[in-house]
C-alpha positions in Angstrom: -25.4 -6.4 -5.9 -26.6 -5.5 -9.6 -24.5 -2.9 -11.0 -27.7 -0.7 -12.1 -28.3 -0.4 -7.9 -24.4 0.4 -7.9 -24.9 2.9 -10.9 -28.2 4.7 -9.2 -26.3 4.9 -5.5 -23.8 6.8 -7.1 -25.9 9.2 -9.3 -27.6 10.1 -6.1 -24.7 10.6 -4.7 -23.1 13.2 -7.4 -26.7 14.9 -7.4 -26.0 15.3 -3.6 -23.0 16.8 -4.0 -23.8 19.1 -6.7 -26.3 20.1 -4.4 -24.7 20.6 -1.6 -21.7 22.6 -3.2 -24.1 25.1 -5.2 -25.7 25.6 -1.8 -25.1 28.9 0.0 -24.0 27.3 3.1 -21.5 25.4 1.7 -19.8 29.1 -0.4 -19.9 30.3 3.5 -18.3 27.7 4.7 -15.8 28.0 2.1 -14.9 31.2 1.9 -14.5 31.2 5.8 -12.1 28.3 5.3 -10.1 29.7 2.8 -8.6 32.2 5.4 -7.3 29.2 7.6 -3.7 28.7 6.5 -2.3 25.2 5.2 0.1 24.4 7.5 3.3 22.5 6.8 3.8 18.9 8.5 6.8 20.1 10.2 4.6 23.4 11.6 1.6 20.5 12.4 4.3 18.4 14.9 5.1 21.7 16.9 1.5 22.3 17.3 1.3 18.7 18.4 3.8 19.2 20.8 3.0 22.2 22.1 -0.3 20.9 23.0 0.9 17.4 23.6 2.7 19.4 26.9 -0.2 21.6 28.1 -2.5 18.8 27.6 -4.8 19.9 25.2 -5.5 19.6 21.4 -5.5 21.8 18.6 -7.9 21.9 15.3 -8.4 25.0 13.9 -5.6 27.3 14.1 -5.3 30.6 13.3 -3.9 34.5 13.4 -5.2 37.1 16.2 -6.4 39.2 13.3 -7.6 36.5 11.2 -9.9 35.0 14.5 -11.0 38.8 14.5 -11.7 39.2 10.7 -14.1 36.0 11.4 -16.1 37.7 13.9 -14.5 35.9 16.9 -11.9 37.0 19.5 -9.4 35.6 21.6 -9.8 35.8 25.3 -8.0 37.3 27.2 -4.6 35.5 28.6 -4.7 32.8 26.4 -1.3 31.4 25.5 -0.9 31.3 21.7 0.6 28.2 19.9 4.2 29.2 18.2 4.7 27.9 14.2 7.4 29.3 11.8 6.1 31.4 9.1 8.1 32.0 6.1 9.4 35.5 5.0 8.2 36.5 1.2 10.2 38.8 -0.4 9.6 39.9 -4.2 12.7 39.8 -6.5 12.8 40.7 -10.3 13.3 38.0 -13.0 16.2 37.7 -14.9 14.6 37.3 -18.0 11.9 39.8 -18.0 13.0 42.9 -16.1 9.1 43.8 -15.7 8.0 40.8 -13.9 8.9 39.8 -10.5 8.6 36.6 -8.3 8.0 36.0 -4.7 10.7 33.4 -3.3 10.9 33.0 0.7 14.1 34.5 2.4 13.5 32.4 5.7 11.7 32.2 8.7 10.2 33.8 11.8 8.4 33.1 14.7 4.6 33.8 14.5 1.6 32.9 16.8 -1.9 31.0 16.6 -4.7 30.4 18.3 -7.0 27.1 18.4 -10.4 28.1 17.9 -11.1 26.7 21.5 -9.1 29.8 22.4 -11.9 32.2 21.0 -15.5 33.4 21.7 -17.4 34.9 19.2 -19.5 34.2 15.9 -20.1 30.6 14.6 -18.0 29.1 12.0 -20.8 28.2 9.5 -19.9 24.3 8.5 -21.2 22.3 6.1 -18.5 19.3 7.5 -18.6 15.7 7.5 -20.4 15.2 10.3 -19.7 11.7 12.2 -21.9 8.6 12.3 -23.2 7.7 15.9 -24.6 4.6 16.9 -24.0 0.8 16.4 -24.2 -0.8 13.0 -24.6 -4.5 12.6 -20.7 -5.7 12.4 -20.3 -8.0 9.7 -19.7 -5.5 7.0 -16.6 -4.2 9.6 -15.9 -7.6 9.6 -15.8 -8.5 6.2 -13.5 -5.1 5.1 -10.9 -6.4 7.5 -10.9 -9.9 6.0 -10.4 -8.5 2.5 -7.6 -5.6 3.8 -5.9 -9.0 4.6 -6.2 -10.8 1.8 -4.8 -8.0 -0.1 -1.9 -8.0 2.0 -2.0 -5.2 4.4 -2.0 -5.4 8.1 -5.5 -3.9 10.1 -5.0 -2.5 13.6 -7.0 0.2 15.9 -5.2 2.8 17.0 -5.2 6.0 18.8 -5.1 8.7 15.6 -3.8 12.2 15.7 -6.6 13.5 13.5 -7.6 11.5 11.0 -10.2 9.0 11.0 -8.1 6.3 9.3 -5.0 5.9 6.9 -3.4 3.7 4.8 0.2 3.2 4.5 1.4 1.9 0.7 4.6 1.7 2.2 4.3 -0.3 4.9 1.4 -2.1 3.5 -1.1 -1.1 6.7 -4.5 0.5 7.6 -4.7 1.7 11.0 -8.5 3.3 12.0 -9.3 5.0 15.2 -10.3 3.0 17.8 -12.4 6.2 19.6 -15.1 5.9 16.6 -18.7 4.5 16.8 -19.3 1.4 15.6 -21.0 3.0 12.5 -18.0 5.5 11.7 -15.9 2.6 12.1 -17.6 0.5 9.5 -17.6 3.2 7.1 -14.2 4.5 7.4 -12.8 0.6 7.3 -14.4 0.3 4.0 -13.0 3.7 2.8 -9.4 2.3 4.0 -10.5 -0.6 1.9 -11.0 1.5 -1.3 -7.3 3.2 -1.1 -5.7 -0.7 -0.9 -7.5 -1.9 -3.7 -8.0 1.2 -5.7 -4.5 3.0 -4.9 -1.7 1.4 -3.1 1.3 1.3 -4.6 -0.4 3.5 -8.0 1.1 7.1 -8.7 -2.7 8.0 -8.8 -2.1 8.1 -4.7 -0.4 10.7 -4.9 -3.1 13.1 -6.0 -5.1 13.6 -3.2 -8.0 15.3 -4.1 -8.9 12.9 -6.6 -8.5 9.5 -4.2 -10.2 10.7 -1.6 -13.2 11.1 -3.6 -13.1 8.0 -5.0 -12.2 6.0 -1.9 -15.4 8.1 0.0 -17.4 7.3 -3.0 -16.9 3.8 -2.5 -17.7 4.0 1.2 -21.0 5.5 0.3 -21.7 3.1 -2.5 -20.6 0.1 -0.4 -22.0 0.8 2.5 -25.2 2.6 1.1 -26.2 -1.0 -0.3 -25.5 -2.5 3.1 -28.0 -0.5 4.4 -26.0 1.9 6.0 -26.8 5.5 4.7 -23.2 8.0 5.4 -24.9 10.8 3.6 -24.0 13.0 6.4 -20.0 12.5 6.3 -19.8 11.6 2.6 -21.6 14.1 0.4 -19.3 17.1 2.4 -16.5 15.7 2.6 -16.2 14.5 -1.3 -17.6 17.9 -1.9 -14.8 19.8 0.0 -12.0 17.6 -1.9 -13.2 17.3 -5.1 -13.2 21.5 -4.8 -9.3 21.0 -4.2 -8.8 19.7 -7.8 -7.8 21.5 -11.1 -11.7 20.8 -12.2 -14.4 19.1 -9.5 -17.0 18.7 -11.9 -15.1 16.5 -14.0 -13.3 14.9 -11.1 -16.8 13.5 -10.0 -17.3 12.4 -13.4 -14.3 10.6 -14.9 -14.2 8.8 -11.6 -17.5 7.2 -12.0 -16.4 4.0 -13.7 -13.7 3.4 -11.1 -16.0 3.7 -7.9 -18.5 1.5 -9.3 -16.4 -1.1 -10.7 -14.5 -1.1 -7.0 -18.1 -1.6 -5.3 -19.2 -4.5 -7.4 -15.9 -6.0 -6.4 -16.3 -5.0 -2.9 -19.6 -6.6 -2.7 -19.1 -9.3 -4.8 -16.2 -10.6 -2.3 -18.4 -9.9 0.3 -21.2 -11.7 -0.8 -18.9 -14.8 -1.3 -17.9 -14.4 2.5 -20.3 -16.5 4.7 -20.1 -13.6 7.4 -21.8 -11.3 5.0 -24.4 -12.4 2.9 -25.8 -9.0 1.4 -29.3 -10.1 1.7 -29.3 -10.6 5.3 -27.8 -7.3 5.5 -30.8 -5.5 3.2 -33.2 -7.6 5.4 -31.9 -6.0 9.0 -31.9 -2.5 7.9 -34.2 -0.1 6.0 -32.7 2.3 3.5 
């Protein structure tokens, strides 16, 4: 692939997203996110748990009065989810008698509900939206040949949320084997991005800014494969290049990164005899 069709695939990509997060839908969505609470790992396993026992699952969690302040409810007899919630108390600073700071005095026991709990008003959502259908599989194939050359292991597994991770540590990608083919492909190839783009880097550990890259990729990568993910990558690069210090130039400085990656992407690819990008372009319209 040229690197001027890499270049223009990714310009339409940032005009997609600026787009999209300009839109009025998408300061909706946002603003009704904002009142959902980031919960701590440790709170996240008892939630698991908890609905690990009942034998259900849990998504969106939150307060009575927060499900109310969203124009929903919870119905009636529904058995809330317990987390711990820290106590915030205010206490003076030392060095400036006129200021104070909040520090957290401990814990108590507070309750949630899972949206499936509630009736009411819509959540407006701009979300990823997930890729259905079957996709041609020697791009899958391909991204799973390269995650092994790089030295990382490749497994399906059941996931607890995510769509796929990758573990620097351990050196492996798991994806989740409930996806569509098409899903699949594309979140292989974003699992692909983090191993060559961040494993073992201190970048990895801002997350905002890898995950738009490594979905950047995916769209790049895949976008010239004929496969368009439009509908899961322009909101969900949107949604976390908003949780860094400046998205705008988080979309930007990346630019040179993502399309380097998917030249290199494509470049091993099109030296694999499984996936000759013509023969790709030629079985799909884009």
């Amino acid at each position: 692939m040229s690197s001027e069709r890499a270049e223009a695939l990714h310009a339409e990509l940032l005009d997609r997203v600026t787009a999209l997060k300009s839109s009025a839908e998408w300061l909706e969505a946002m603003t009704a996110a904002a009142r959902f609470h980031e919960y701590s790992f440790g709170n996240w396993l008892l939630l698991w748990s908890q609905a690990e026992r009942r034998g259900t699952t849990v998504t969106r969690m939150a307060g009575f009065q927060t499900w109310e302040q969203l124009g929903r409810h919870v119905r009636k007899g529904q058995r809330g989810y317990q987390i711990l919630a820290p106590i915030v108390r205010k206490v003076r600073d030392p060095n400036d008698v006129d200021e104070s700071r909040r520090v957290v005095s401990g814990f108590r026991v507070a309750t949630v509900f899972d949206i499936s709990q509630t009736d009411g008003d819509p959540l407006p959502d701009v979300g990823p939206r997930s890729l259905a259908g079957d996709y041609p599989t020697p791009l899958y194939q391909a991204a799973v040949e390269v995650i092994a050359e790089e030295g990382f292991s490749f497994g399906l597994a059941r996931l607890r949320g995510p769509n796929g991770m990758t573990r620097p540590t351990t050196r492996a990608v798991l994806v989740d084997d409930r996806l569509e083919p098409a899903q699949r492909t594309k979140t292989t190839v974003h699992e692909l991005a983090h191993v060559l783009m961040h494993a073992g880097s201190p970048g990895f550990e801002c997350r905002g800014r890898v995950e738009v890259e490594a979905e950047s990729v995916a769209f790049v990568v895949c976008g010239a494969a004929g496969l368009d993910t439009s509908a899961y990558s322009v909101p969900y690069i949107t949604g976390w290049a908003q949780s860094t210090d400046d998205p705008g130039r988080t979309l930007l400085v990346t630019a040179e990164a993502i399309v380097r990656t998917s030249r290199r992407i494509l470049s091993r690819f099109d030296q694999t005899e499984s996936f000759p990008v013509e023969d790709i372009h030629s079985e799909s319209s884009h």
